[in-house]
Every structure is written in structure tokens, then in C-alpha cells.
N, C-alpha and C positions, 0 to 999 in steps of 0.2 A: 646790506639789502636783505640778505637771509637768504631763503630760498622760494617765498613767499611771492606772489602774483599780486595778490588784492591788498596790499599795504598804495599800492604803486598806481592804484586806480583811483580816480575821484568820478561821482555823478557825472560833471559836467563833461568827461572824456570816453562818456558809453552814447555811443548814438545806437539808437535801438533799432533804426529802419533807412539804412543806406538807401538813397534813391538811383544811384549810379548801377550799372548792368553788366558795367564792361570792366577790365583789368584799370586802365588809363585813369577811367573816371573814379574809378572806385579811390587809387592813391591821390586823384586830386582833391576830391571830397572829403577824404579825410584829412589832407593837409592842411585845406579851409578852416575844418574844424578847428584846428589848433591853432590857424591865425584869427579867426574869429573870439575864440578864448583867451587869445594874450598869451600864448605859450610860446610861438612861433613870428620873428616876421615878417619874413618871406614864403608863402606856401606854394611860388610857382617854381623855388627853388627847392624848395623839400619834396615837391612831387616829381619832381626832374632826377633828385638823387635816387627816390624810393625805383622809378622806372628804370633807373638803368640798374639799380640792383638785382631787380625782377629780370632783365635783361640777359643777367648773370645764368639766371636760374630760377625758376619759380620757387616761391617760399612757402607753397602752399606743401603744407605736410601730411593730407589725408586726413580723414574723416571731418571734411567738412571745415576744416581749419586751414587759415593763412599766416605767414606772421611776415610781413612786407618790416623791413627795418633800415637802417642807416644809421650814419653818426651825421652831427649837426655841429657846428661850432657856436661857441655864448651857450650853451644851457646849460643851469645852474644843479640841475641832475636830470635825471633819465624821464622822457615822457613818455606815459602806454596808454594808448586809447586803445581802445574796444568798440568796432564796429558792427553791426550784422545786417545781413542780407536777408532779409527774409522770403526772396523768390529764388537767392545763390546765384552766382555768379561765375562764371569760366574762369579760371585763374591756373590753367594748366598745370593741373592738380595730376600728379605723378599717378592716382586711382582713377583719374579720369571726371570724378566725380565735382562737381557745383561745390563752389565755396560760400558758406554760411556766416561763418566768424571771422572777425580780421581784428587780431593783435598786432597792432601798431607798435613800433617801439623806437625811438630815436633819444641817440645818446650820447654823451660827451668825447668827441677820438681821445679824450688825453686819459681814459677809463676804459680800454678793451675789454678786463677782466669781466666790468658791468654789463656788459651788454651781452657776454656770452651768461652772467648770471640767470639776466632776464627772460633770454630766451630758451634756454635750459626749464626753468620753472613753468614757461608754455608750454614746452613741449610734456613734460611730466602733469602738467595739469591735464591736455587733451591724449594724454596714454594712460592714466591712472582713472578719471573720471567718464563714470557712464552713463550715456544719455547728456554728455556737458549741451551740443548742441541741442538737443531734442527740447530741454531746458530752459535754455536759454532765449529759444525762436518763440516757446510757449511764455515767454514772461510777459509783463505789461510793460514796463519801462526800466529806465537808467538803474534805478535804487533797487528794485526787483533781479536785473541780472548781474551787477555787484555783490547781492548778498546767493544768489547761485554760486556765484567764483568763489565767495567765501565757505560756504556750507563745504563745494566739492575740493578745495584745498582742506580745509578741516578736516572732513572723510579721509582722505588720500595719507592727509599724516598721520591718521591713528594707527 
């Protein structure tokens, strides 16, 4: 996988304007998405996992950033949506503050190492890049805030 974010993104896995408000709806909304996509084919059971992860502990990491994850069984490798909020959302965010972004991540249990890959590369993308939100809220759409992920990973590795 590398250490790279945007190899692991496609269009159709950035929804640009989450309509959910709340923590719940927000993992169910994006679970959809991924059954909607063909990615996923249960998403009343993938939002059930993501929830009681959340349960655990909120994943939301400050400045605006979430990363809601889980493992999943049958997937053929790691799936990352990319969601945002563009009014933010409560996600009992350790700064207190509205959550913007939500990197999804669900991934294979028989690959632990992967999934701390992934979200390692989240967490260095939203500590290393500046304004990622600010960015990403000002884009137009899907192909606009993929190639921000990429620009501010590019940046960050030079």
C-alpha cells in the first residue's frame, strides 16, 4: 500500500455534501454509499460495526477530521471513502470541535497490518497538511477534492 492516501481513493467513494447531522446517520450514510456502489452488501451491518467502534471511542482526531473504521469480511482489499460535512457535524471530537471530513476505512481482519497502514497515512495527511479542510469544504466536487488529497500528500512528501 505505501504510505500513500489517494492511490486508495476513487471518485465514486468521495461524496462531497453528507446530508446526515448526526454521528448514527452519518456511519449509516456512508455505509449506503458503499452498498449502493457495489463495494459493500450489507450496510445495516457495516453501520452497526462502525457504531459500536465509535462506542469504543470516538475517532474523530481534531481539526475537523474523523476516521470511523472497522474490518469487514469478503473484501478483496481495503475500502476509503471520503465524506464531508459541509455544516460539521458532532462526533465527539476530543477539541470539542464540528467534524468536516470523515475517512471511512474498512478492511480485511485477516490484514491488521493494513488497516493500521491506512490510517496512519490519515492521520499524517490531516497533521502534515494545512488548510486540508478549509480545501476541501471550498471544492466543487468528487474529482476536485481527490486531486486536494493528492496535491497535499505530494506537498507533505517533499
Amino acid at each position: 500500500m505505501g504510505s500513500r492516501l489517494h492511490p486508495l481513493l476513487a471518485a465514486d467513494l468521495v461524496v462531497p455534501d453528507l446530508a446526515a447531522g448526526d454521528r448514527n446517520g452519518i456511519l449509516r450514510e456512508m455505509a449506503a454509499v458503499l452498498k449502493a456502489r457495489g463495494r459493500i452488501a450489507d450496510d445495516g451491518e457495516l453501520a452497526a460495526r462502525l457504531a459500536a467502534r465509535e462506542n469504543m471511542g470516538s475517532t474523530a482526531i481534531g481539526r475537523g477530521i474523523a476516521i470511523p473504521h472497522c474490518k469487514a469480511n469478503g473484501l478483496g482489499r481495503p475500502l476509503v471513502l471520503l465524506a464531508v460535512s459541509r455544516k460539521g457535524a458532532s462526533f465527539d471530537a476530543a477539541d470539542g470541535k464540528p467534524v468536516h471530513l470523515f475517512f471511512l476505512v474498512v478492511t480485511p481482519p485477516e490484514d491488521p497490518a493494513l488497516s493500521l497502514q491506512i490510517l496512519a497515512a490519515i492521520a499524517r495527511l490531516s497533521r502534515r497538511s494545512r488548510g486540508l479542510q478549509r480545501k476541501i469544504l471550498a471544492a466543487a466536487g468528487a474529482s476536485d477534492i481527490l486531486e486536494i488529497v493528492r496535491e497535499e500528500e505530494d506537498k507533505s512528501a517533499a
